[in-house]
SEFIZA-3560 file (N, C-alpha, C; in Angstrom, 3 decimals):
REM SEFIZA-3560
<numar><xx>0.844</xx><yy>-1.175</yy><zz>0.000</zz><atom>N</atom></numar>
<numar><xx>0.000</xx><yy>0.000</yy><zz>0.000</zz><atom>CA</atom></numar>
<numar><xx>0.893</xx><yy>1.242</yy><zz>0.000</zz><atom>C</atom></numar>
<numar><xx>0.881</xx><yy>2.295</yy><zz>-0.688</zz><atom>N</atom></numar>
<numar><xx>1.467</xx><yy>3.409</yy><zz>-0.964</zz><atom>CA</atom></numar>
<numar><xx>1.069</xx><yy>4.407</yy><zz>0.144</zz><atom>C</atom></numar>
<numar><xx>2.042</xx><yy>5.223</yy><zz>0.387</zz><atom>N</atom></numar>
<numar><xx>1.437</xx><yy>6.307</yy><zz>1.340</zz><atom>CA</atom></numar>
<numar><xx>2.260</xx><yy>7.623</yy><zz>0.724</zz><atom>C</atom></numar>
<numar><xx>1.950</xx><yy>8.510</yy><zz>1.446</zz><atom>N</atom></numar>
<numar><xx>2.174</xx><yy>9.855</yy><zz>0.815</zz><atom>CA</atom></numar>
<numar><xx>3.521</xx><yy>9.957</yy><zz>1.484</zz><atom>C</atom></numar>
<numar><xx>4.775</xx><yy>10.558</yy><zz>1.210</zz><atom>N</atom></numar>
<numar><xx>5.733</xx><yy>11.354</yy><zz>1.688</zz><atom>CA</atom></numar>
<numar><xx>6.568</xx><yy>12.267</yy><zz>1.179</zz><atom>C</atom></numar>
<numar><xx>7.390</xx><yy>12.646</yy><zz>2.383</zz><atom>N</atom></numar>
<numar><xx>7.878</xx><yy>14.060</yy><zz>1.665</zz><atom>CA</atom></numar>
<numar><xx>8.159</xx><yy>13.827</yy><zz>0.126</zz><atom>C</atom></numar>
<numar><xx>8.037</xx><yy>15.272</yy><zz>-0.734</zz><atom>N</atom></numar>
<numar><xx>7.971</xx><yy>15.151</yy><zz>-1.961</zz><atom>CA</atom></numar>
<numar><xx>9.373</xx><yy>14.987</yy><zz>-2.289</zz><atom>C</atom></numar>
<numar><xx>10.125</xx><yy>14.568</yy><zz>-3.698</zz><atom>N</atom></numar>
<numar><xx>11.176</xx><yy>14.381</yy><zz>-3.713</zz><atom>CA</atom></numar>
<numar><xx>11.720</xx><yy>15.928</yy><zz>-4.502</zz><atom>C</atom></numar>
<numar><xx>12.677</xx><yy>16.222</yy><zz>-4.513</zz><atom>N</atom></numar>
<numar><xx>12.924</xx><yy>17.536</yy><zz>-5.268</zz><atom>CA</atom></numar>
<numar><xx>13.294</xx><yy>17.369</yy><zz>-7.077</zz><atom>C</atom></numar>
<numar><xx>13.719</xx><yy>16.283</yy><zz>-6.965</zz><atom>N</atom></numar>
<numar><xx>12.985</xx><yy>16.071</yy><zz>-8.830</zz><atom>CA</atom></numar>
<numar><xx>13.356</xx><yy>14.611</yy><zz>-9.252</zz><atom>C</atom></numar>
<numar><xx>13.352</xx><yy>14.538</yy><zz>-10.054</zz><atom>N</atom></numar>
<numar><xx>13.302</xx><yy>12.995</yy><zz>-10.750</zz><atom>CA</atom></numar>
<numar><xx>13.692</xx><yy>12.967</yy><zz>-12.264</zz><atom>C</atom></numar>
<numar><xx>14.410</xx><yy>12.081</yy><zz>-12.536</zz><atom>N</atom></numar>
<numar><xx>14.080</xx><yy>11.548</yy><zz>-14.299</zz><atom>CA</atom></numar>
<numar><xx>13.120</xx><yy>11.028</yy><zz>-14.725</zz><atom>C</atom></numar>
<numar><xx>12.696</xx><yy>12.257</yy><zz>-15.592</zz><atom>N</atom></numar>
<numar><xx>11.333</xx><yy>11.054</yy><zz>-16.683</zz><atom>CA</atom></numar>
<numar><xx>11.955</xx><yy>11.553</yy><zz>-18.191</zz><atom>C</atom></numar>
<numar><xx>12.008</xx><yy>10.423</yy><zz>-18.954</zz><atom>N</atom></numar>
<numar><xx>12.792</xx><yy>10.830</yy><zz>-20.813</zz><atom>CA</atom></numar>
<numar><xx>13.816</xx><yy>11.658</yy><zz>-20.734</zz><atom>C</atom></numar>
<numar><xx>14.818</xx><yy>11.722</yy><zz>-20.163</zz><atom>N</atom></numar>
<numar><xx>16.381</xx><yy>11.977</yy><zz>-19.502</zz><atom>CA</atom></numar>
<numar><xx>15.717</xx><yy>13.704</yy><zz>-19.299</zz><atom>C</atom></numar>
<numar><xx>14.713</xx><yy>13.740</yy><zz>-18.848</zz><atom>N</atom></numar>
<numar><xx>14.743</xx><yy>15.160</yy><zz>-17.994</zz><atom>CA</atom></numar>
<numar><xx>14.247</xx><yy>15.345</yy><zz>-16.856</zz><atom>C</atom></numar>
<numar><xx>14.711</xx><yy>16.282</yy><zz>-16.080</zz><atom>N</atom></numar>
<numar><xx>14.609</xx><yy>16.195</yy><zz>-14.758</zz><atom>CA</atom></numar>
<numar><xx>12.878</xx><yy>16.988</yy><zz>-14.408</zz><atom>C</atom></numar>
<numar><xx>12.804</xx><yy>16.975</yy><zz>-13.594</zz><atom>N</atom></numar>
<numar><xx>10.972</xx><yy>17.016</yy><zz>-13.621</zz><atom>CA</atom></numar>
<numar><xx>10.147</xx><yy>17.673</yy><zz>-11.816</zz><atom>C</atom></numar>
<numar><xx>10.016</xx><yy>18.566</yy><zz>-11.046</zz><atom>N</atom></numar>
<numar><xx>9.784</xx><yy>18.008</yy><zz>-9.851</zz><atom>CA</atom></numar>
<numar><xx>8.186</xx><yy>17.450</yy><zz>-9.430</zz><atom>C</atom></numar>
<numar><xx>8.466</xx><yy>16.455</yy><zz>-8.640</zz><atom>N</atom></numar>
<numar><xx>7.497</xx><yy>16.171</yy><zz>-8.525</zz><atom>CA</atom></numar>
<numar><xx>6.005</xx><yy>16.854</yy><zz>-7.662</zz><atom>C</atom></numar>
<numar><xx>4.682</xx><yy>16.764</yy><zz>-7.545</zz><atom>N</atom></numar>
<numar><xx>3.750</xx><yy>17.956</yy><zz>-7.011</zz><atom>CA</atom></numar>
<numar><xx>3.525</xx><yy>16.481</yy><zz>-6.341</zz><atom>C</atom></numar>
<numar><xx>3.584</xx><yy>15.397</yy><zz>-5.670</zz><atom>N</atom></numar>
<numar><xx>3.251</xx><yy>14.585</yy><zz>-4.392</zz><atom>CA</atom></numar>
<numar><xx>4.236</xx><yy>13.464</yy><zz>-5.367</zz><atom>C</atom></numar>
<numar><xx>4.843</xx><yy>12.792</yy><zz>-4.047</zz><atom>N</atom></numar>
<numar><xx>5.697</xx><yy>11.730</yy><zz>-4.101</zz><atom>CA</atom></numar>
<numar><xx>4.786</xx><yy>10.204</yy><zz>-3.033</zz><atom>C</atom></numar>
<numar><xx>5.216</xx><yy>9.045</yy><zz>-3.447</zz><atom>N</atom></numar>
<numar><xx>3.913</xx><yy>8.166</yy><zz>-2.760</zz><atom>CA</atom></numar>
<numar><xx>5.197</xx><yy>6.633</yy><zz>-2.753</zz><atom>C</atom></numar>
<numar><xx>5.327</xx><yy>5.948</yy><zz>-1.552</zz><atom>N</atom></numar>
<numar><xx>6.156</xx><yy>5.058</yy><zz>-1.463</zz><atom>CA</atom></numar>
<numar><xx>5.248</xx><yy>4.168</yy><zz>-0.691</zz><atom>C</atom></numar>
<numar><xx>5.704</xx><yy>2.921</yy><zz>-1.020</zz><atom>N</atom></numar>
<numar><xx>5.363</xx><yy>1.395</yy><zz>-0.817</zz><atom>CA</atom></numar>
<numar><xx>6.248</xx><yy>0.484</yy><zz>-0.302</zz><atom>C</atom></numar>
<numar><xx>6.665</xx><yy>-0.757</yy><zz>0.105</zz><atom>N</atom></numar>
<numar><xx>7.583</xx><yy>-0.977</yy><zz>0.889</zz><atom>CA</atom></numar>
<numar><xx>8.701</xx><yy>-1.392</yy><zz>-0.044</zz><atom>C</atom></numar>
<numar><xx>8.408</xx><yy>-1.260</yy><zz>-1.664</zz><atom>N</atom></numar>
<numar><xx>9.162</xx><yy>-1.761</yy><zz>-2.793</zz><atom>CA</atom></numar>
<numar><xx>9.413</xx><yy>-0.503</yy><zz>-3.402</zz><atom>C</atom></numar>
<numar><xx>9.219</xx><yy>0.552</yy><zz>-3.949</zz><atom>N</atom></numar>
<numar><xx>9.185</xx><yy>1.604</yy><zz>-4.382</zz><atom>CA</atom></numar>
<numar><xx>8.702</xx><yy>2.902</yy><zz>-4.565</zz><atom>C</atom></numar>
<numar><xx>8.826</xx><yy>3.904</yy><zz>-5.149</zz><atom>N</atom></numar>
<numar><xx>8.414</xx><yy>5.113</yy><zz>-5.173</zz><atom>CA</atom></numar>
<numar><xx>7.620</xx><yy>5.582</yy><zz>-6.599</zz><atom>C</atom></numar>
<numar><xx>6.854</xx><yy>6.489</yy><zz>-6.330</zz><atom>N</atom></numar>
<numar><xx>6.064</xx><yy>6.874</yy><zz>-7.265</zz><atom>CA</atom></numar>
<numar><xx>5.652</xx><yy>8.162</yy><zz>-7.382</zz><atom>C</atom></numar>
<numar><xx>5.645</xx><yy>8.921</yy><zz>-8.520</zz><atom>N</atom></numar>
<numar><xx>5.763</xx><yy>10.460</yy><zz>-8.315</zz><atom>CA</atom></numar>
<numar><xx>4.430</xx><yy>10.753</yy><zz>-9.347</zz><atom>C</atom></numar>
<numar><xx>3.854</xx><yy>11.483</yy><zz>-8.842</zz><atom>N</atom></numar>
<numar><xx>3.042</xx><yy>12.788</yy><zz>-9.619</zz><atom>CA</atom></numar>
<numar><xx>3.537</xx><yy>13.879</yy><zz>-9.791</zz><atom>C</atom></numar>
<numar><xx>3.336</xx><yy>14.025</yy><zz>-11.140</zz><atom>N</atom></numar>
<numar><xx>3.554</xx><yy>15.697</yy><zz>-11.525</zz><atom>CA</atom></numar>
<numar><xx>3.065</xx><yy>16.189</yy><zz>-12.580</zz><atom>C</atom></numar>
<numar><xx>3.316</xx><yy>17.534</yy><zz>-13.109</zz><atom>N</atom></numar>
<numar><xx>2.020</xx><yy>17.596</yy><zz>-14.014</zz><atom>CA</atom></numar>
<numar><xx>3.131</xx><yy>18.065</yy><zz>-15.244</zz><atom>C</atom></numar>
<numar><xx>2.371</xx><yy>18.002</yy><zz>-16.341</zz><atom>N</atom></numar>
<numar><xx>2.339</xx><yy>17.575</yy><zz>-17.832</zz><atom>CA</atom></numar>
<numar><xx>1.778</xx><yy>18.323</yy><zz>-18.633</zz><atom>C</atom></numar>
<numar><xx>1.751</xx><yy>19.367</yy><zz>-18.951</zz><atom>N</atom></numar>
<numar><xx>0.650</xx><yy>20.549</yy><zz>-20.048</zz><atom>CA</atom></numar>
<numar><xx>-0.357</xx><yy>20.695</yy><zz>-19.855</zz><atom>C</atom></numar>
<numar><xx>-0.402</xx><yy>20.732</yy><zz>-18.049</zz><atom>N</atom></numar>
<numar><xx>-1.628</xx><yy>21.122</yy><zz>-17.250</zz><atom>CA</atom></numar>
<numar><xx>-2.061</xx><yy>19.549</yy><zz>-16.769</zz><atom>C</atom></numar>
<numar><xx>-1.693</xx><yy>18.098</yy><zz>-17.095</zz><atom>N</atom></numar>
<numar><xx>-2.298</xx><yy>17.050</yy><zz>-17.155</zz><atom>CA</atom></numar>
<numar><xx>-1.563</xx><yy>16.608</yy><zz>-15.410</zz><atom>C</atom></numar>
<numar><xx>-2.086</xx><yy>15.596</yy><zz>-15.246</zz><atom>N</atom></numar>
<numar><xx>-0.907</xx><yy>14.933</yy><zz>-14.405</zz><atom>CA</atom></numar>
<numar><xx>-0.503</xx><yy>13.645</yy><zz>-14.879</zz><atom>C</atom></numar>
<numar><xx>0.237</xx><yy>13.164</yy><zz>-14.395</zz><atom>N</atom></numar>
<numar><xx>1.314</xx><yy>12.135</yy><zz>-14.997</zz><atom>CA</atom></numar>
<numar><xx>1.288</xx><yy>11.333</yy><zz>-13.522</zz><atom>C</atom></numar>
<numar><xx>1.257</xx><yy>10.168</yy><zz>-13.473</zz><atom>N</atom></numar>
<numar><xx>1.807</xx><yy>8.983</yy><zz>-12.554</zz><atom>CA</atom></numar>
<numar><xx>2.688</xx><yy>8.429</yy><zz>-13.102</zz><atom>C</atom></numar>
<numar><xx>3.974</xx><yy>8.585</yy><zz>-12.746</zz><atom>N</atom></numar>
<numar><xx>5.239</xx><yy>8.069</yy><zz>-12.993</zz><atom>CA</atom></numar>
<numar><xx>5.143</xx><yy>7.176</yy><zz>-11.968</zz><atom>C</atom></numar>
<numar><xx>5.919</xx><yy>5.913</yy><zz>-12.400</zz><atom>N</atom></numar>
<numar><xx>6.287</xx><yy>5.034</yy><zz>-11.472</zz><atom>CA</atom></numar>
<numar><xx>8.227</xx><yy>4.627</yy><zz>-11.770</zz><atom>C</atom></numar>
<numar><xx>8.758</xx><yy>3.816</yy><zz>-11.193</zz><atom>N</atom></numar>
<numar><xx>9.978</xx><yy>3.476</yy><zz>-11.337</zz><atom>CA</atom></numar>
<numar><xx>10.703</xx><yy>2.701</yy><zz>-12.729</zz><atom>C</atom></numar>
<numar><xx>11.072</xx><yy>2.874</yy><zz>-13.008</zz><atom>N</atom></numar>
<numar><xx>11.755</xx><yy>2.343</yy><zz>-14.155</zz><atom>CA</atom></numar>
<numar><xx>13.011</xx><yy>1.310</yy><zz>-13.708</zz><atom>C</atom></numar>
<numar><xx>14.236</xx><yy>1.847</yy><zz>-13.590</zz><atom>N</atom></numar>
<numar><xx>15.603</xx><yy>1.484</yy><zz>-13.067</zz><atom>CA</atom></numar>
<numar><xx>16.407</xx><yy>2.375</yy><zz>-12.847</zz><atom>C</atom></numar>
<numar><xx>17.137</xx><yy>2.048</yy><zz>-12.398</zz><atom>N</atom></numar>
<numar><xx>18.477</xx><yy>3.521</yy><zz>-11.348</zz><atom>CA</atom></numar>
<numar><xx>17.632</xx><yy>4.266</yy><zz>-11.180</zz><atom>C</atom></numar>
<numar><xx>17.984</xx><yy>5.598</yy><zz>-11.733</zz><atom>N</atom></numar>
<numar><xx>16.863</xx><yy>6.921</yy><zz>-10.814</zz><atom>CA</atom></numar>
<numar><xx>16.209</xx><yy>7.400</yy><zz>-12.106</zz><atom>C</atom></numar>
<numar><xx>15.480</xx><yy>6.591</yy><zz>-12.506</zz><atom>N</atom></numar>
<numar><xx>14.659</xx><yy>6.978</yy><zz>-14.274</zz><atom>CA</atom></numar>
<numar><xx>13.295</xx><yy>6.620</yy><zz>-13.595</zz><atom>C</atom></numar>
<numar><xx>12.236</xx><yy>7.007</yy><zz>-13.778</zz><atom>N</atom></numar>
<numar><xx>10.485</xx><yy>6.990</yy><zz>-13.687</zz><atom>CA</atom></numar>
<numar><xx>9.809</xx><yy>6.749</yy><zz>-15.378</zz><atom>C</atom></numar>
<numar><xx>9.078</xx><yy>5.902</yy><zz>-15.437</zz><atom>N</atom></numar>
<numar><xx>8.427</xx><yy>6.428</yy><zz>-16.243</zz><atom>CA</atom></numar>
<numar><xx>6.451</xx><yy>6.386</yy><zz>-16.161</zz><atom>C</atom></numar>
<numar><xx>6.142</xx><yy>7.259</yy><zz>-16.711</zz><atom>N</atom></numar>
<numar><xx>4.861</xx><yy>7.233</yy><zz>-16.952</zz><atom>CA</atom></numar>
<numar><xx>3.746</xx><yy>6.003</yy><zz>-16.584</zz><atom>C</atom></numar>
<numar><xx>2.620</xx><yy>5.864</yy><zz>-16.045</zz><atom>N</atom></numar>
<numar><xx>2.005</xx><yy>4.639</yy><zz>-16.432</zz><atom>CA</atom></numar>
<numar><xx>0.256</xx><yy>5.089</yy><zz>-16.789</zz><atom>C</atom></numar>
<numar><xx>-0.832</xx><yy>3.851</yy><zz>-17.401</zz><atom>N</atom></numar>
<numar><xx>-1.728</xx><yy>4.676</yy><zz>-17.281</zz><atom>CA</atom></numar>
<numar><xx>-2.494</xx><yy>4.249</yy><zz>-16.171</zz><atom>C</atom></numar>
<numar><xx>-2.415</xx><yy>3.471</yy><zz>-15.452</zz><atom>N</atom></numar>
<numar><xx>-2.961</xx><yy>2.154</yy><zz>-14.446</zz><atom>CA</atom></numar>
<numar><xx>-2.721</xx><yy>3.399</yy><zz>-13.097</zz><atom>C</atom></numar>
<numar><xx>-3.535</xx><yy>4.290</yy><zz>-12.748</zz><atom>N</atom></numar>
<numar><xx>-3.435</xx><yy>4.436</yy><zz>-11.259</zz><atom>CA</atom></numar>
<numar><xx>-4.012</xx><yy>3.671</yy><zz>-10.299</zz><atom>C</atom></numar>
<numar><xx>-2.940</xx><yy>3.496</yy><zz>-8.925</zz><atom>N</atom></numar>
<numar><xx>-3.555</xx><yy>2.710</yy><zz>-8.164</zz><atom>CA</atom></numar>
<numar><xx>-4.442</xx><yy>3.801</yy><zz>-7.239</zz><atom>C</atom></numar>
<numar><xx>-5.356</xx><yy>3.255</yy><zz>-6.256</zz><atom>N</atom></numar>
<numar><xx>-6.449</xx><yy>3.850</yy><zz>-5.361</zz><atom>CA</atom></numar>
<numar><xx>-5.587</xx><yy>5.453</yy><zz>-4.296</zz><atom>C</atom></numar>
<numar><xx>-4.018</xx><yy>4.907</yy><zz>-4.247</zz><atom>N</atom></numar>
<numar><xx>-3.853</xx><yy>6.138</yy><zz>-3.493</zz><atom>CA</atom></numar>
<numar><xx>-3.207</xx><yy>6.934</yy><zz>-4.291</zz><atom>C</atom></numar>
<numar><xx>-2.693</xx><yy>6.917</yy><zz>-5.672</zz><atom>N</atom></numar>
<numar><xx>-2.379</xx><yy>7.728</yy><zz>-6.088</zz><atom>CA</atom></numar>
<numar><xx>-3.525</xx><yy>8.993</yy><zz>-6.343</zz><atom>C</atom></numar>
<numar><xx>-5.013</xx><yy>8.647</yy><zz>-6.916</zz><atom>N</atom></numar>
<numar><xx>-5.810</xx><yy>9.299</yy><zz>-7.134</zz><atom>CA</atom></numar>
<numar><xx>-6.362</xx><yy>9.968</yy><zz>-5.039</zz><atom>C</atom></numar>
<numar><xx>-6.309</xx><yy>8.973</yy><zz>-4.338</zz><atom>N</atom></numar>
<numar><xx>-6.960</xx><yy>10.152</yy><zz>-3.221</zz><atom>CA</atom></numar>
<numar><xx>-5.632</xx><yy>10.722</yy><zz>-2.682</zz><atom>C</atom></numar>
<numar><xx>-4.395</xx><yy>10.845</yy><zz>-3.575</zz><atom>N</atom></numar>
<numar><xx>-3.348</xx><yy>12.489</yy><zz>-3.182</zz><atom>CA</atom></numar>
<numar><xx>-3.566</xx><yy>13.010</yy><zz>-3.618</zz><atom>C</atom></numar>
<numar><xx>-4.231</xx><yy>12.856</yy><zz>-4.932</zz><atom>N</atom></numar>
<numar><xx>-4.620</xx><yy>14.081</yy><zz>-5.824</zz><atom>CA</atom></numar>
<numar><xx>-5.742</xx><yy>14.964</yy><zz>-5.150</zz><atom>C</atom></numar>
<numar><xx>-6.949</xx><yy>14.197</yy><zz>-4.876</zz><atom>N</atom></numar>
<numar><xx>-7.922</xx><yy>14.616</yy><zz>-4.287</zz><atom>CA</atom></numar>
<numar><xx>-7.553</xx><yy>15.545</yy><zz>-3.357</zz><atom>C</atom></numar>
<numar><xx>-6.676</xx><yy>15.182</yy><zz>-2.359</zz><atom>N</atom></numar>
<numar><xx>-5.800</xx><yy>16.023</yy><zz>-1.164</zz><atom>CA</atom></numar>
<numar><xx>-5.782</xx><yy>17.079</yy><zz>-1.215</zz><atom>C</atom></numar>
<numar><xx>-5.056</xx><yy>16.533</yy><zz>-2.221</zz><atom>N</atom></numar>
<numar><xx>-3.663</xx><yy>17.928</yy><zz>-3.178</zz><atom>CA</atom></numar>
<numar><xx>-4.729</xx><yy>18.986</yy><zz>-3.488</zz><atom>C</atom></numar>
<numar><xx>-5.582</xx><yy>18.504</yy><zz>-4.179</zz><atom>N</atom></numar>
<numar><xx>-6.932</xx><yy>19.895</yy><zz>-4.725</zz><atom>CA</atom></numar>
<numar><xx>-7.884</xx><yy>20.657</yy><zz>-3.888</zz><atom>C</atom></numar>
<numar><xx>-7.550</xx><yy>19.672</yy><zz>-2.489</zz><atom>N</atom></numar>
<numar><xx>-8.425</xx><yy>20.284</yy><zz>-1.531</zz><atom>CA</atom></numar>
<numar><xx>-7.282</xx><yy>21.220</yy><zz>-0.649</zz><atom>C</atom></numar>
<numar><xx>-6.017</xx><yy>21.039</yy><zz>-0.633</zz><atom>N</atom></numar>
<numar><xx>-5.400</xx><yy>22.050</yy><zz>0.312</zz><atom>CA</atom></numar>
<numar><xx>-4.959</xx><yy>23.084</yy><zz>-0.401</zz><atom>C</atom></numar>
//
């Protein structure tokens, strides 16, 4: 199960650096939101320190968002 924590200060997604607007870890990995030409993006892990994109959100990625829009 993913939980919210501190955000990370940026990440690789397509060799560019990116920061993330909520960061979300599990006891296997990390997962970043951030936004995209107004969109948001769920990046998940790739390998070494690369993320990429997915379209599959899981249940807590969408209620950080929710969060996120309410604070």
């Amino acid at each position: 199960m993913y939980e919210i924590v501190e955000t990370a200060s940026e990440v690789k997604w397509n060799g560019t650096k990116v920061k993330p607007i909520i960061t979300l870890k599990d006891k296997y990995a990390y997962a970043h939101i951030v936004m995209d030409d107004g969109c948001y993006v769920l990046l998940i892990y790739k390998d070494g320190d690369s993320y990429k994109p997915t379209s599959w959100w899981f249940p807590e990625a969408i209620e950080a968002v929710q969060l996120h829009n309410q604070g």
